[in-house]
FIKOLZA-1660 file (N, C-alpha, C; in steps of 0.1 Angstrom, whole numbers, plus 5000, padded with zeros to 4 digits):
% residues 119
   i   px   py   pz ch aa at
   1 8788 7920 9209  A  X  N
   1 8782 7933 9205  A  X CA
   1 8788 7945 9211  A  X  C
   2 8795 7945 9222  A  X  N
   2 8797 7958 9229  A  X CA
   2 8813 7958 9225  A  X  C
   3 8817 7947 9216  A  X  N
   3 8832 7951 9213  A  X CA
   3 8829 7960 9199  A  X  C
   4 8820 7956 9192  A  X  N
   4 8817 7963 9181  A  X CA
   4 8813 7971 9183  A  X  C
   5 8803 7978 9195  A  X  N
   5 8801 7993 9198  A  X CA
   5 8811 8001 9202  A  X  C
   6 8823 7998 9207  A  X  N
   6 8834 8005 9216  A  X CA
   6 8843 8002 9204  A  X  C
   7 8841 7998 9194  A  X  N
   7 8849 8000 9182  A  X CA
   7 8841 8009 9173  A  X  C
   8 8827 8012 9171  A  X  N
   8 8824 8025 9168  A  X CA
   8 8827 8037 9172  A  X  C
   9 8827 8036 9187  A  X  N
   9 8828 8047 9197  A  X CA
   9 8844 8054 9191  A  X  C
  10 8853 8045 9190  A  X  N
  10 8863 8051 9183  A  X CA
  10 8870 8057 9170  A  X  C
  11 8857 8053 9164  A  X  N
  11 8857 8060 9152  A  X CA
  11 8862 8049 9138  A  X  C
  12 8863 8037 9140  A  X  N
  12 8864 8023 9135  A  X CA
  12 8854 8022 9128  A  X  C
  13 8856 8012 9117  A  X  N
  13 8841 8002 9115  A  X CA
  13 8846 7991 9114  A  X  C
  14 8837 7981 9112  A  X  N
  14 8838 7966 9111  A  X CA
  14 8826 7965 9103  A  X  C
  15 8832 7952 9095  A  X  N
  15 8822 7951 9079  A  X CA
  15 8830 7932 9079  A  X  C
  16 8821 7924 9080  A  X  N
  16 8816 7915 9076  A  X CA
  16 8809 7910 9064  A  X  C
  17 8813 7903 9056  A  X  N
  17 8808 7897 9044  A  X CA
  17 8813 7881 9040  A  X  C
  18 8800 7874 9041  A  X  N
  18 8810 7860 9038  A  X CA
  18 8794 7855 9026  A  X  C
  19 8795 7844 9024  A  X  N
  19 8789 7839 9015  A  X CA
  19 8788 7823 9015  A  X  C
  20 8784 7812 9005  A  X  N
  20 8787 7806 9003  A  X CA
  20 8776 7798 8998  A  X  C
  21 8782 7786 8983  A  X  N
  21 8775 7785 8972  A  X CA
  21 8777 7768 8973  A  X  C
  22 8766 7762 8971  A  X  N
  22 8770 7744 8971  A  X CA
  22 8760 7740 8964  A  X  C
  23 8763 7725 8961  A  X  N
  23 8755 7717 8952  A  X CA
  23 8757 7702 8965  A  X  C
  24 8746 7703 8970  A  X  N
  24 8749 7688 8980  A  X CA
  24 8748 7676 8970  A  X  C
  25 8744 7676 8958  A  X  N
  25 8740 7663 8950  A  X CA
  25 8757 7661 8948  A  X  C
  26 8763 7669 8940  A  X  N
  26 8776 7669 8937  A  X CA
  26 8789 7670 8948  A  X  C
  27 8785 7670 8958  A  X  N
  27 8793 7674 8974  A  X CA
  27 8804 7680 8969  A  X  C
  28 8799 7692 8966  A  X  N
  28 8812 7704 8962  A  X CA
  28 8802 7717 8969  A  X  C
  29 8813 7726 8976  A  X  N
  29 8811 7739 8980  A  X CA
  29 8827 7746 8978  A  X  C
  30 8821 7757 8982  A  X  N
  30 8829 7771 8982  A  X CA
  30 8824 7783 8995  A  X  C
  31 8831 7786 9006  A  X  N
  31 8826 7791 9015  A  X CA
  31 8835 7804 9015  A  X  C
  32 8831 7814 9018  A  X  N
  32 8843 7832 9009  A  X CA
  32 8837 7839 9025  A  X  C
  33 8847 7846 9032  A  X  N
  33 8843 7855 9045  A  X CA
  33 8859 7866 9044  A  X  C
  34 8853 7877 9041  A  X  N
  34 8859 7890 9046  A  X CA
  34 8855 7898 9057  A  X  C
  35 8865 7902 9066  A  X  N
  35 8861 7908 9079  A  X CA
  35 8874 7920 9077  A  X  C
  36 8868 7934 9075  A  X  N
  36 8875 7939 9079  A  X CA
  36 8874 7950 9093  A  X  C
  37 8883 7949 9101  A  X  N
  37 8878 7957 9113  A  X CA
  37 8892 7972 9115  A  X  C
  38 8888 7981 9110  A  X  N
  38 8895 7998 9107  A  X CA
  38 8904 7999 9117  A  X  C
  39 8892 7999 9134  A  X  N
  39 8899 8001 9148  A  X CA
  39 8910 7993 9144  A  X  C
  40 8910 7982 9148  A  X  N
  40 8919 7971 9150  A  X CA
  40 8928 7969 9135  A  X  C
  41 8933 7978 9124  A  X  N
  41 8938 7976 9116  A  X CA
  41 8940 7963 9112  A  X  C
  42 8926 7955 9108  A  X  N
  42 8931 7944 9105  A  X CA
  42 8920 7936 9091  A  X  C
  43 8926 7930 9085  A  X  N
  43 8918 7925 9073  A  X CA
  43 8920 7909 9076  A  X  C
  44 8908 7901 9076  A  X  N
  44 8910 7890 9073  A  X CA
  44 8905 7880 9062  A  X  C
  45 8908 7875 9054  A  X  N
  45 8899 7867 9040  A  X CA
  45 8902 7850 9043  A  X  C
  46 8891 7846 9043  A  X  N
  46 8893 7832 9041  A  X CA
  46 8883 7828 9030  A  X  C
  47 8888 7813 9029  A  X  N
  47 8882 7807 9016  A  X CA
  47 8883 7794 9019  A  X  C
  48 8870 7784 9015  A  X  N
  48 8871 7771 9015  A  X CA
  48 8864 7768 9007  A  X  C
  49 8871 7757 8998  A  X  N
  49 8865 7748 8991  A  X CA
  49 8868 7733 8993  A  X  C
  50 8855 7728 8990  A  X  N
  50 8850 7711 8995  A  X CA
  50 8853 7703 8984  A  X  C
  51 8856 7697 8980  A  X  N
  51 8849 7684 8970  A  X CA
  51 8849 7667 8977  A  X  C
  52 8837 7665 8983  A  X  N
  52 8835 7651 8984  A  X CA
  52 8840 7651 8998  A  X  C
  53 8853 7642 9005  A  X  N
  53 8856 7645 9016  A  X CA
  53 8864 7651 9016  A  X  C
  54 8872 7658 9010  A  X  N
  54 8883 7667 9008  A  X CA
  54 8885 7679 9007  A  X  C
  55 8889 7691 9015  A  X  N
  55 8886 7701 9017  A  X CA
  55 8899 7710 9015  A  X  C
  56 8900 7721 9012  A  X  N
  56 8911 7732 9011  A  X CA
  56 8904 7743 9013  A  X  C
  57 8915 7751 9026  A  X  N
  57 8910 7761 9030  A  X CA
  57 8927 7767 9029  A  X  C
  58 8921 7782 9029  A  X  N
  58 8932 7796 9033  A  X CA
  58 8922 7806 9044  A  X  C
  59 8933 7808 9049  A  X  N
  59 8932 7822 9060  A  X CA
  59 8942 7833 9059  A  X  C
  60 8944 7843 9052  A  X  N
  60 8953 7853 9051  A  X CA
  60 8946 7865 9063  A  X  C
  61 8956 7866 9071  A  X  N
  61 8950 7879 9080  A  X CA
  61 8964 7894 9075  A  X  C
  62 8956 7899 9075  A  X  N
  62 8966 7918 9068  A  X CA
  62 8966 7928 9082  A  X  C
  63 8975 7926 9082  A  X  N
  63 8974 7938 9091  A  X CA
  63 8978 7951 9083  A  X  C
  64 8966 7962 9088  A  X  N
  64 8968 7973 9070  A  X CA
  64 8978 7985 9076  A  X  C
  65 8979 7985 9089  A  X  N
  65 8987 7999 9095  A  X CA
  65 9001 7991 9091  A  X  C
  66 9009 7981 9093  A  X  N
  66 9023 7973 9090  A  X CA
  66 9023 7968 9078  A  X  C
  67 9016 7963 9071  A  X  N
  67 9011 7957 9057  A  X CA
  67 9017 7943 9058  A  X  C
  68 9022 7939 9075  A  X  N
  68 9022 7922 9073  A  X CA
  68 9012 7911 9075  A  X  C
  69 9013 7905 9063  A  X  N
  69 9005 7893 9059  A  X CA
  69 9008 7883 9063  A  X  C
  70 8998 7876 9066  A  X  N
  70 9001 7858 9076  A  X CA
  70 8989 7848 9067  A  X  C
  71 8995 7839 9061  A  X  N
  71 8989 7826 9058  A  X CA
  71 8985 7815 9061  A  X  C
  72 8976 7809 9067  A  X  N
  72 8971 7796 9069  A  X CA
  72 8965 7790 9058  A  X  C
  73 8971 7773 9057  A  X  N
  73 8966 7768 9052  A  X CA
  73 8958 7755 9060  A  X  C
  74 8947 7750 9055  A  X  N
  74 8940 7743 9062  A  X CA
  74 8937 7728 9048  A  X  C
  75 8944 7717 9052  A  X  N
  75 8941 7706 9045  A  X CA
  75 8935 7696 9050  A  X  C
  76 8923 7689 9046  A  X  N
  76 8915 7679 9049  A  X CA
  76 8915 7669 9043  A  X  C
  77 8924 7653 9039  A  X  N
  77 8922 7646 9033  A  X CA
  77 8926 7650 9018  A  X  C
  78 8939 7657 9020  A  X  N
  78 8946 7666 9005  A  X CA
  78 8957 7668 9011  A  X  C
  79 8964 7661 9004  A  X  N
  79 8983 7667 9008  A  X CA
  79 8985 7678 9005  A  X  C
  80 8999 7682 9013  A  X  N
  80 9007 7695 9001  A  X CA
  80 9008 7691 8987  A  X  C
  81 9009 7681 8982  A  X  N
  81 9014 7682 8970  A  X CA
  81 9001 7678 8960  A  X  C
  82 8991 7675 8964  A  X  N
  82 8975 7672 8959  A  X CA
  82 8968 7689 8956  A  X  C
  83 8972 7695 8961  A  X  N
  83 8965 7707 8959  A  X CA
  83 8963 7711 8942  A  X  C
  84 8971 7713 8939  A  X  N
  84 8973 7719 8923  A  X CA
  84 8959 7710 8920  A  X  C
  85 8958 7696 8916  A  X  N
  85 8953 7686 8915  A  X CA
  85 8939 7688 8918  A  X  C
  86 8941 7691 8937  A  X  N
  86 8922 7694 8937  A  X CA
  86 8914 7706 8933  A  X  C
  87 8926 7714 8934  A  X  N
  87 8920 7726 8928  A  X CA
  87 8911 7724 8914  A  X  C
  88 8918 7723 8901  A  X  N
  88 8920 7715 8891  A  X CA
  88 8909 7703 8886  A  X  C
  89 8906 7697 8900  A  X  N
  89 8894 7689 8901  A  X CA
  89 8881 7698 8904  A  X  C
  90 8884 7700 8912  A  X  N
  90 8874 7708 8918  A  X CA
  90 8868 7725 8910  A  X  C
  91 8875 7733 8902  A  X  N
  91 8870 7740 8888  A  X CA
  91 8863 7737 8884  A  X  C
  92 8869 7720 8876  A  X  N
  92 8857 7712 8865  A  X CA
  92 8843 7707 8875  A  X  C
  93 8848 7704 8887  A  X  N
  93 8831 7697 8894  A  X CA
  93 8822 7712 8892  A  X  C
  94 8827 7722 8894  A  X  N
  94 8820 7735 8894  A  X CA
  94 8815 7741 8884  A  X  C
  95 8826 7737 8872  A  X  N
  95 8819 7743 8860  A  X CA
  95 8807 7735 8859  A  X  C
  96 8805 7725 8861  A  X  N
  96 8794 7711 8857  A  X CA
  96 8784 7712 8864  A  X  C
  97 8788 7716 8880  A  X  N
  97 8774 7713 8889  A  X CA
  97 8770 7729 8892  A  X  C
  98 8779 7738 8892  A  X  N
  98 8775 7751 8897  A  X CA
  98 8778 7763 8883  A  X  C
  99 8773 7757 8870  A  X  N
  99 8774 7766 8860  A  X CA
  99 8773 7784 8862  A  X  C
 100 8767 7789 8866  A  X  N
 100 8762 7802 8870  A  X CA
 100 8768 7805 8877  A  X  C
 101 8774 7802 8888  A  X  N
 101 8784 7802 8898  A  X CA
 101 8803 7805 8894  A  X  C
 102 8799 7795 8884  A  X  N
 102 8816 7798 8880  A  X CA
 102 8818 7807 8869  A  X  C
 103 8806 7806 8865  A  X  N
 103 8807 7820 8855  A  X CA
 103 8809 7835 8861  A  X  C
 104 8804 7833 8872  A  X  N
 104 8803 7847 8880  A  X CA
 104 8824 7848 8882  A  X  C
 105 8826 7837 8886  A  X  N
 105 8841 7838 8891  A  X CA
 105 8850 7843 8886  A  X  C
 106 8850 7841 8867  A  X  N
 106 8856 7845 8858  A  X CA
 106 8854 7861 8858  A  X  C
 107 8842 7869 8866  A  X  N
 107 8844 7884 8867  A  X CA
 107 8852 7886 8877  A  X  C
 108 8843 7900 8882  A  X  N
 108 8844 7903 8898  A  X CA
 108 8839 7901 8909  A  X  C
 109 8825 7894 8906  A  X  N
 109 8819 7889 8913  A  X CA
 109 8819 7882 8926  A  X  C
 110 8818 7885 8938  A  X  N
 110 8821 7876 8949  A  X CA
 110 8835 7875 8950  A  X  C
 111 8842 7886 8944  A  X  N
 111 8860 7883 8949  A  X CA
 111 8864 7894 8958  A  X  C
 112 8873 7888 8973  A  X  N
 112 8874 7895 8981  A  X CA
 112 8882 7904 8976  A  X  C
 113 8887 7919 8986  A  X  N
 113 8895 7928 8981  A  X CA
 113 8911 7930 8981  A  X  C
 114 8912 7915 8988  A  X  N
 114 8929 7910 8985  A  X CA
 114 8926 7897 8980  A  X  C
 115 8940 7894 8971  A  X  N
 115 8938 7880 8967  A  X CA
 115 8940 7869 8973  A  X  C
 116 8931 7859 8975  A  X  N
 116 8938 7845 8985  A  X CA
 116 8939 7837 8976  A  X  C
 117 8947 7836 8966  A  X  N
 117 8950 7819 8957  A  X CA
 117 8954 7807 8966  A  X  C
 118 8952 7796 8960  A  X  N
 118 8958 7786 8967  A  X CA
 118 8977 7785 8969  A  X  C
 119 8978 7786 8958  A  X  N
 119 8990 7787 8953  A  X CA
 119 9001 7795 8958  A  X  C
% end
């Protein structure tokens, strides 16, 4: 708390936003967190999606004063070369178990303000 007040004190904000939408019958989620903090010139977006035991995550952090971008990827029981694949799986479990959800996706809905694809 007092790093976020001595980051207002300077004239900064920090904005927090994350989310996240599951169906435990279907063991599929989607977990979305944007942090941006002004002071510290810095943007971070992550993204995870679950299906069953298999997990794919990204971490892109921005630095917005340099505009350099860093990627993490985070694989659970999914190779590099499975991705395309769970992705791909994991759409259709969502169109099926999280109808409303994936309709929202197809807008703007719930999308952070840079893009993190898998891809």
């Amino acid at each position: 708390m007092e790093e976020l007040l001595r980051r207002a004190e300077q004239g900064g904000t920090y904005h927090k936003k994350s989310s996240r939408v599951f169906n435990p019958r279907q063991g599929i989620s989607e977990s979305r967190m944007t942090v941006q903090d002004t002071a510290a010139h810095r943007e971070t977006v992550e993204l995870r999606r679950e299906l069953g035991d298999q997990r794919v995550g990204m971490v892109k952090h921005y630095d917005t004063r340099t505009g350099v971008e860093k990627t993490h990827r985070d694989l659970h029981n999914v190779s590099s070369t499975e991705v395309e694949s769970f992705d791909q799986r994991w759409n259709e479990a969502s169109a099926r178990s999280m109808p409303s959800y994936h309709t929202a996706l197809a807008g703007t809905a719930g999308q952070p303000s840079r893009s993190i694809g898998y891809h």
